[in-house]
C-alpha positions as CSV (number, residue, x, y, z in Angstrom):
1,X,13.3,45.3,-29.4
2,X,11.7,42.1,-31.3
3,X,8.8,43.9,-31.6
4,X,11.1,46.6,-33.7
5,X,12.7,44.7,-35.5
6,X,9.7,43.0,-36.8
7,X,8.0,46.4,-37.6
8,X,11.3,47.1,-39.7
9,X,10.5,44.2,-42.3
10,X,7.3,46.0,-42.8
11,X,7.9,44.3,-46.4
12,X,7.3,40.7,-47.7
13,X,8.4,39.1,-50.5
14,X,5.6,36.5,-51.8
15,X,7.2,35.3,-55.0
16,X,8.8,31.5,-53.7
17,X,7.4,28.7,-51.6
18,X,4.3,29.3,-48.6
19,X,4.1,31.5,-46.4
20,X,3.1,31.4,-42.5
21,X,2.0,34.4,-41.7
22,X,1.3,35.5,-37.6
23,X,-0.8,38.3,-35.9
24,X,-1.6,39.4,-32.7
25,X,-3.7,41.6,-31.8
26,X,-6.9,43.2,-33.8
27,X,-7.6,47.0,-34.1
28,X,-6.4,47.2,-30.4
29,X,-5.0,50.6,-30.9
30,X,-3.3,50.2,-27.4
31,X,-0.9,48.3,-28.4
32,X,0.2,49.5,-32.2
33,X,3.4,47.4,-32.0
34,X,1.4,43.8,-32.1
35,X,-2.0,45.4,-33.7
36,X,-3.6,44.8,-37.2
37,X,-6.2,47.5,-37.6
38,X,-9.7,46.0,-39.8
39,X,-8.9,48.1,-42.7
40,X,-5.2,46.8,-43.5
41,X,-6.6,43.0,-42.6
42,X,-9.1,43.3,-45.0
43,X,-6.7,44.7,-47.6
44,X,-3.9,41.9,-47.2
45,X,-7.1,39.0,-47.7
46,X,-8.3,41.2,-50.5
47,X,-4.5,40.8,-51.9
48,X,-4.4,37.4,-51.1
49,X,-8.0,36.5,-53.5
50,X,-7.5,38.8,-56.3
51,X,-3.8,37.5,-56.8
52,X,-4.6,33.6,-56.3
53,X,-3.3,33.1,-52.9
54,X,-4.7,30.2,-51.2
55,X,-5.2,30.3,-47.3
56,X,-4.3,26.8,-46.3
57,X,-4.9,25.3,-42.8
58,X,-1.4,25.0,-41.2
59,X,-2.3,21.3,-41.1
60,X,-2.1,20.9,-44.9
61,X,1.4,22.4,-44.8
62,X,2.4,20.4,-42.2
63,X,1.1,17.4,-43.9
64,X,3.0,17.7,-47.3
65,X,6.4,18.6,-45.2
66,X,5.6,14.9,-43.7
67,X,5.4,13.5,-47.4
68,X,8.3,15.8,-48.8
69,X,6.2,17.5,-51.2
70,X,6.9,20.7,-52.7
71,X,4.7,23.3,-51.3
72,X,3.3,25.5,-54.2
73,X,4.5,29.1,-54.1
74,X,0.7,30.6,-53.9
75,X,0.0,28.1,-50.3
76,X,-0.4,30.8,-47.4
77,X,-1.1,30.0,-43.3
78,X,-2.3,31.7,-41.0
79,X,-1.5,32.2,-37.4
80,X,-2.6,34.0,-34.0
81,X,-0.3,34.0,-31.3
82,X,-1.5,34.7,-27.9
83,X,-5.3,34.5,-27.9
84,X,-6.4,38.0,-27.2
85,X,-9.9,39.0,-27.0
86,X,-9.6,41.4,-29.7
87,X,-9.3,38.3,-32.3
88,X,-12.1,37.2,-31.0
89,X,-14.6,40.3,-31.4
90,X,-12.5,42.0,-34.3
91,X,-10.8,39.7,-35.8
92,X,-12.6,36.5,-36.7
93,X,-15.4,38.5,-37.9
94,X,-13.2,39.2,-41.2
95,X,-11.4,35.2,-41.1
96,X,-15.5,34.1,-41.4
97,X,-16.2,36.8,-44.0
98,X,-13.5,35.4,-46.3
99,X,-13.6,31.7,-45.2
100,X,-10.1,31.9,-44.5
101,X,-8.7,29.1,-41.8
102,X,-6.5,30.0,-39.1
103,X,-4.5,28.2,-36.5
104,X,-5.0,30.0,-32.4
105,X,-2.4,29.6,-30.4
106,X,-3.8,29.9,-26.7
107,X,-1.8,31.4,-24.0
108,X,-3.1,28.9,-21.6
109,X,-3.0,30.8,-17.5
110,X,-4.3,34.0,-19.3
111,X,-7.4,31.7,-20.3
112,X,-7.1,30.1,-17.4
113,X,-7.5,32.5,-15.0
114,X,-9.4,35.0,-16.8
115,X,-7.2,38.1,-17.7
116,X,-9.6,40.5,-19.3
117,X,-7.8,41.1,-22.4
118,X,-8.2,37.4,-22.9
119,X,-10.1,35.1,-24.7
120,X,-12.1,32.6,-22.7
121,X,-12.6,28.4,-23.1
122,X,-15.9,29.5,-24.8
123,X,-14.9,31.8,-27.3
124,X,-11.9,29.6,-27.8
125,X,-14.5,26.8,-28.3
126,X,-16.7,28.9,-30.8
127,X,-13.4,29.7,-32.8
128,X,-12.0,26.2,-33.1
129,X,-15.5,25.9,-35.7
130,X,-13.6,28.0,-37.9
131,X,-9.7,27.2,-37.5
132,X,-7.5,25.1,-35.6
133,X,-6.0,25.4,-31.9
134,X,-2.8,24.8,-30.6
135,X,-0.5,26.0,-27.8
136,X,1.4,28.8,-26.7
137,X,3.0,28.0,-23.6
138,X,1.3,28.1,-19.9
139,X,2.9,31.3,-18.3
140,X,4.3,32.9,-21.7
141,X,7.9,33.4,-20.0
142,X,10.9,33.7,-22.0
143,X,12.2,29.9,-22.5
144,X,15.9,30.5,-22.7
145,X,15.7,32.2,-19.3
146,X,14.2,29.0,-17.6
147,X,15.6,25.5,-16.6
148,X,14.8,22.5,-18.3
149,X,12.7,21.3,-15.4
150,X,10.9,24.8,-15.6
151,X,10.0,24.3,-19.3
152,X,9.5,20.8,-18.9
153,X,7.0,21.7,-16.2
154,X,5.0,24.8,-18.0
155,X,4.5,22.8,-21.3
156,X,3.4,20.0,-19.4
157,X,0.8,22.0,-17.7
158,X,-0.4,23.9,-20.5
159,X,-0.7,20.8,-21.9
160,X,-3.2,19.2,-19.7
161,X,-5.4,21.9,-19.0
162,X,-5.5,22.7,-22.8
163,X,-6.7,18.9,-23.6
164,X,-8.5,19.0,-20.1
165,X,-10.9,22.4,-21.5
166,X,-10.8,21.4,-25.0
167,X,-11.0,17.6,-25.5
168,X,-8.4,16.8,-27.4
169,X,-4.5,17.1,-27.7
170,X,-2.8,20.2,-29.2
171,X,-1.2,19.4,-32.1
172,X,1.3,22.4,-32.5
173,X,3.5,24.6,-30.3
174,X,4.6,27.9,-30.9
175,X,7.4,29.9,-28.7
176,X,6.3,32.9,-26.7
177,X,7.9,35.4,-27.7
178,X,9.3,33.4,-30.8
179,X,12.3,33.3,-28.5
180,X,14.1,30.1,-28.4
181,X,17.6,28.3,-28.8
182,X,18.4,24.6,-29.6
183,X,18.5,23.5,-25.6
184,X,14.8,24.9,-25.6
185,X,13.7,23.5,-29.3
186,X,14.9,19.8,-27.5
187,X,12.8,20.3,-24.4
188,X,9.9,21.4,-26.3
189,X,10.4,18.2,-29.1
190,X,9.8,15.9,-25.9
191,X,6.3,16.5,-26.2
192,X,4.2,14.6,-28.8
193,X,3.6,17.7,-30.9
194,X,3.6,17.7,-34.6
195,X,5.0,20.8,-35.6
196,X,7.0,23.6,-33.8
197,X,6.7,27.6,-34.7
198,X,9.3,30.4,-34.3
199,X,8.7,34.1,-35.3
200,X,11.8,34.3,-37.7
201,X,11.5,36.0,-41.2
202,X,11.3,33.6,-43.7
203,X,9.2,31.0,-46.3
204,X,8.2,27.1,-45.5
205,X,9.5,24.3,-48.6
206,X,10.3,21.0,-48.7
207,X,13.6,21.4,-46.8
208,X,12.5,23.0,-43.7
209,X,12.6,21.4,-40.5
210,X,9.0,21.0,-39.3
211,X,10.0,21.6,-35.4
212,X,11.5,25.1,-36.6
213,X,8.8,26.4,-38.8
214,X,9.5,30.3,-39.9
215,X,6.4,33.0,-39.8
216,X,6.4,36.5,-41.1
217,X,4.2,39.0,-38.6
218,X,1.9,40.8,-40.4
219,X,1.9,43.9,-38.1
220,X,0.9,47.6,-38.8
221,X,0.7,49.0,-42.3
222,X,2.4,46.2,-44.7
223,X,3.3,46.0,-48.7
224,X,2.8,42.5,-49.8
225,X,3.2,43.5,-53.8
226,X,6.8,44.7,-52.5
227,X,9.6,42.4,-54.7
């Protein structure tokens, strides 16, 4: 159902304040609902250079919410949720062609124990050259439907083996799923991250609350000259 929904805003307004923008998956044609086939990723960065966007790391954004600066309306981020191979091999092929950053948000067990559709601490470690990493969670269970112990106990881990494979701390969080409520949002706040992600329509400016950062999916055939 969230993945409908999403596919029913297949229109975004890019006329006030930055954008975050997330994907999933690369021309994975399995999966249609989460994919971004080459051709429309290359025609969104094409949109994005010819009409003087500029593809920000998430860490510059962050930084001028931390100084209450206003955020120029032509700053864009992006995001991957999920780690899945397919950025990987399809994926950051294009992010390198255009020198765009990115920030990678690793779903830690399927790295962990090696789900094929997953990437690996290698690949994770060859893309953190080009972008930034932070975390998704350790199991990628729906957070509203666990205890506080439980999430206490699956950010913790994710934590630890992410810093553990990496070698250094993660810096952001985002929900899996994008799924959260305030009793989750304060669980997630006990940990020393910077900034915290949801999957909600809408744009970043000086007023938004950095542990409840809004991102627009860029999934399946999209109109970003729409107004």
């Amino acid at each position: 159902m969230k993945y409908f929904l999403l596919l029913c805003l297949s229109y975004l307004y890019l006329n006030a304040n930055a954008h975050i923008f997330i994907y999933h998956r690369f021309n994975d044609s399995k999966h249609e609902s989460t994919n971004t086939t080459l051709q429309e990723l290359e025609k969104e960065f094409e949109y994005f250079k010819t009409n003087n966007y500029v593809v920000v790391p998430l860490s510059k954004i962050i930084e001028k919410l931390n100084n209450k600066e206003v955020i120029p309306d032509n700053r864009v981020s992006l995001t991957i949720d999920d780690s899945y191979k397919s950025f990987y091999e399809n994926g950051l092929p294009i992010f390198k062609k255009y020198n765009y950053p990115f920030t990678l948000f690793v779903y830690v067990e399927a790295t962990e124990k090696k789900y094929p559709d997953f990437m690996n601490w290698e690949q994770i470690k060859e893309a953190s050259k080009y972008g930034e990493i932070a975390l998704h969670s350790y199991s990628h269970k729906q957070l509203m439907k666990l205890s506080n112990e439980e999430i206490i106990e699956d950010t913790k881990k994710s934590y630890e083996i992410f810093e553990k494979e990496l070698g250094f701390k993660p810096k952001g969080y985002s929900y899996p799923f994008g799924e959260y409520d305030d009793r989750v949002k304060e669980q997630i706040k006990k940990f020393d991250f910077e900034y915290i992600l949801n999957q909600n329509n809408g744009l970043v400016n000086v007023n938004s609350d950095i542990y409840d950062l809004k991102r627009v999916a860029l999934v399946g055939k999209i109109d970003l000259k729409r107004n």
